[in-house]
C-alpha positions in Angstrom: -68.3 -49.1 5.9 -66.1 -46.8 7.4 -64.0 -47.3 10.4 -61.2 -45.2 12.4 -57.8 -46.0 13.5 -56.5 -45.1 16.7 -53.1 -45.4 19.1 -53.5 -46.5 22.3 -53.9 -42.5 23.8 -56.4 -42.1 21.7 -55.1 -40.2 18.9 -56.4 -41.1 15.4 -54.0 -42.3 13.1 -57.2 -43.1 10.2 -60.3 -41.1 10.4 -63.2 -42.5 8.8 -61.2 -45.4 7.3 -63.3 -46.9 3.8 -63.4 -50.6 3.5 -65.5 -52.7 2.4 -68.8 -53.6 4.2 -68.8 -57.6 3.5 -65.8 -59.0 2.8 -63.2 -56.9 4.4 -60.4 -58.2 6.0 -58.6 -57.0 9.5 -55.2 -56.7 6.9 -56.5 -54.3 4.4 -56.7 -52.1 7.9 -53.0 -53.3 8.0 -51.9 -52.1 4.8 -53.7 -49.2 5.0 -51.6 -48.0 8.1 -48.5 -49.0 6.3 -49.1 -47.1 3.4 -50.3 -44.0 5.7 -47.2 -44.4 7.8 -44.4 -46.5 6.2 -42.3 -47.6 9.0 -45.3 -49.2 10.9 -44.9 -52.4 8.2 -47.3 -55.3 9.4 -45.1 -56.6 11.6 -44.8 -53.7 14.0 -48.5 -53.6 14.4 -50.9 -55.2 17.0 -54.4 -54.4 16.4 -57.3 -54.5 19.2 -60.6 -54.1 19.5 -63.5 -54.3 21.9 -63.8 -54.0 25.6 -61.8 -56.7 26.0 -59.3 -55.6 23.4 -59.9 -58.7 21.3 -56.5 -58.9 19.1 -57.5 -58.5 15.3 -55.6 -61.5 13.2 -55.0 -60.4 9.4 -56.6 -63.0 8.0 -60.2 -62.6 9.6 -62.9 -60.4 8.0 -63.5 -57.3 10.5 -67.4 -58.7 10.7 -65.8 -62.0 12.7 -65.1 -59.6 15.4 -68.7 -57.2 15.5 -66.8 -54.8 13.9 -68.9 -52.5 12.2 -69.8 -49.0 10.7 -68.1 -46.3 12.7 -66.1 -48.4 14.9 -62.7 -47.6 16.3 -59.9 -49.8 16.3 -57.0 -49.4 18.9 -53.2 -49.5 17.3 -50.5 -50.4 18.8 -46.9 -49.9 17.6 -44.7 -52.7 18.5 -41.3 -51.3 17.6 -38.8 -52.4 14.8 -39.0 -56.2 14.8 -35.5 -58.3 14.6 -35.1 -62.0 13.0 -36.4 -63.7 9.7 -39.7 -63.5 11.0 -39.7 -60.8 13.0 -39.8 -62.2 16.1 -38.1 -59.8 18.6 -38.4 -56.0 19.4 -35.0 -54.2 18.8 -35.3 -52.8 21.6 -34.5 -55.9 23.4 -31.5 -56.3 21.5 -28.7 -53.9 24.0 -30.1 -56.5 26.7 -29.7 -59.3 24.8 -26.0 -58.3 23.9 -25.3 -57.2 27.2 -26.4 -61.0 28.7 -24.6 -63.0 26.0 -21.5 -60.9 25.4 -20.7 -59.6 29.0 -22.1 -61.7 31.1 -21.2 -64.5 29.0 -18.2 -63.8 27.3 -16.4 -61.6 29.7 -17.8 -63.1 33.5 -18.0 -66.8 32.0 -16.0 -67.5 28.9 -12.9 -65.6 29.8 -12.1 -67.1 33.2 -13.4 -71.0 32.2 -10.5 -70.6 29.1 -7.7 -69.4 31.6 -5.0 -72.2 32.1 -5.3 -71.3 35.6 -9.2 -72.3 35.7 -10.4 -74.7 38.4 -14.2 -75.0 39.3 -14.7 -73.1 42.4 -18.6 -74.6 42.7 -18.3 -78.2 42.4 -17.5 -79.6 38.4 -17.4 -82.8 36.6 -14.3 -84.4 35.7 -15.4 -88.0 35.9 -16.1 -89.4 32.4 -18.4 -91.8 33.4 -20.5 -88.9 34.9 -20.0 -86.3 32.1 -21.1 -88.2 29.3 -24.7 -88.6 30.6 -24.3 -85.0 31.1 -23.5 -84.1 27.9 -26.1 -86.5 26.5 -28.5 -84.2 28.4 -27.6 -80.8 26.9 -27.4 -82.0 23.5 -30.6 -83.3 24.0 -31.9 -79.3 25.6 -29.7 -77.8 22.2 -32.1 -80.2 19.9 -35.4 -79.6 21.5 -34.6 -75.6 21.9 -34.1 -75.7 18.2 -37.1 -77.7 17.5 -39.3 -75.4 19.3 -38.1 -72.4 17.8 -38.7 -73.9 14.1 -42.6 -74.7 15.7 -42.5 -71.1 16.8 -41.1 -69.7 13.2 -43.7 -71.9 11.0 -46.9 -70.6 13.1 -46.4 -66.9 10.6 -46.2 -67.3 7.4 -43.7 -64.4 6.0 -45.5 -61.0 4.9 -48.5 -61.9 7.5 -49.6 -61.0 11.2 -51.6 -64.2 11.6 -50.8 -66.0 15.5 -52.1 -69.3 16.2 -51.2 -71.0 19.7 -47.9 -73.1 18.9 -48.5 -77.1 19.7 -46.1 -80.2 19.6 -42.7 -80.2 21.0 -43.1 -79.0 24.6 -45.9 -77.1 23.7 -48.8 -79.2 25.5 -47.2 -78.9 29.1 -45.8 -75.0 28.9 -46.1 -72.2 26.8 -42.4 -70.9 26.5 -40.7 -74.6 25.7 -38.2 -72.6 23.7 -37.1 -70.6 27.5 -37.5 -74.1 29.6 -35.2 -75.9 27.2 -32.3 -73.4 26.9 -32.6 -72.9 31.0 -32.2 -76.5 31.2 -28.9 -76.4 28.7 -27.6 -73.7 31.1 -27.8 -75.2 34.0 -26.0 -78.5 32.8 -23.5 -75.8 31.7 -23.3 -74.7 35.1 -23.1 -78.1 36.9 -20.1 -79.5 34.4 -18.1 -76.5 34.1 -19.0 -75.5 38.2 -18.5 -71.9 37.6 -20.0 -69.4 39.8 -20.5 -67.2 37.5 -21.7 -69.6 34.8 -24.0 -70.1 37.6 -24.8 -66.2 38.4 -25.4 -66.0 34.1 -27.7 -69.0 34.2 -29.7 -67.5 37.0 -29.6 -64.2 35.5 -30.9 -65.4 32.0 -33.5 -67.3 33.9 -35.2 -64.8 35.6 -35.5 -62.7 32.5 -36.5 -65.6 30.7 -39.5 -66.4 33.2 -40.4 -62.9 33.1 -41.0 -63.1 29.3 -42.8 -66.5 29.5 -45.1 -65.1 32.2 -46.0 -62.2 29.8 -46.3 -64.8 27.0 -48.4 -66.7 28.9 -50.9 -64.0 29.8 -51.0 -62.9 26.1 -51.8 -66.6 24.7 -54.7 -66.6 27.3 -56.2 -63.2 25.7 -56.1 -63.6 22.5 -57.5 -67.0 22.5 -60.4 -68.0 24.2 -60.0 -71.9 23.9 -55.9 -71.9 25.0 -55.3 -75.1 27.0 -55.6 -74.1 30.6 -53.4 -77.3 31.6 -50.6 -75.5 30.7 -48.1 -73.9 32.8 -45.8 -71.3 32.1 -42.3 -72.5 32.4 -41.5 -75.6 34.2 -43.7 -78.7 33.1 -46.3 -79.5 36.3 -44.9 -77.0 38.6 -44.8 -73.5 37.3 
């Protein structure tokens, strides 16, 4: 069987691609493209096929999907990946600085470490109101974690395979990981009551829901039977 490789402007990357006709598998597409083109490793590739542009997990055999003789399939280069796993574009990485190092460190950290600093938007100095408080974002730093280890375990290293995440969080919203850091922030915000700790949280949870909405609408492509009872963000309500 022989099938053709293409990028998303229609430009073919493998012409007339030889696999085999019963038993091949979407990642012997994968590793063809990665020994065609080296710097497209697995990870930086999102297959498609199909009218509906079915996403093609490397673990399925290409006749799960109707994919047969003299079929294209659509490539998609998803830029150098960051983390163990890679689980972030590079690209994203300026922004990323940017939020945590200015934002953070020069409009948050800097003036909340000054002798001089007083809260200018409210604050907690009470103990017997900042213990729950701090009860509350230890408990947002534990369950932020715990998502992320759900998120990291769902790809086995070397692989492309996706599966929609479940546990932690998971069953109410698809982006846990961005409700529970949001949430840390904003206790943040409330204890230290620091406008701009305020203007970051705000900031990082726009971008944040932006992401999620994207996640979201992704999940619901690629698998047919994701839970419509979830929400995006915020549990119930959004």
């Amino acid at each position: 069987m022989k099938v053709t490789v293409v990028n998303r402007k229609g430009k073919a990357l493998l012409k007339d691609l030889e696999v085999k006709s019963t038993d091949a598998k979407v990642g012997e597409i994968n590793a063809a493209i990665t020994r065609e083109f080296p710097k497209y490793t697995v990870h930086r590739q999102r297959l498609t096929f199909g009218e509906k542009n079915t996403v093609l997990q490397g673990s399925n055999l290409l006749s799960s999907y109707g994919i047969k003789d003299g079929d294209t399939i659509i490539f998609k280069d998803l830029g150098p990946q960051l983390g163990c796993n890679a689980t972030m574009p590079i690209r994203n990485l300026p922004k990323n600085c940017f939020h945590y190092w200015v934002l953070g460190g020069v409009l948050v950290a800097y003036p909340l470490y000054s002798p001089t600093y007083s809260p200018t938007f409210g604050g907690v100095t009470s103990i017997t109101a900042l213990l729950p408080l701090v009860g509350l974002w230890l408990f947002a730093q534990f369950s932020n974690y715990t998502t992320h280890v759900i998120l990291r375990d769902l790809r086995p290293p070397g692989t492309t395979v996706r599966k929609i995440p479940v546990g932690y969080g998971f069953s109410l919203v698809s982006c846990p990981n961005y409700f529970f850091e949001i949430f840390g922030w904003v206790i943040f915000s409330i204890v230290t009551g620091s406008l701009t700790a305020w203007f970051f949280t705000i900031v990082g949870a726009i971008q944040m829901y932006l992401w999620a909405v994207k996640k979201h609408i992704r999940y619901k492509k690629e698998f047919p039977d994701y839970p419509k009872s979830r929400k995006v963000l915020i549990p119930y309500l959004l």
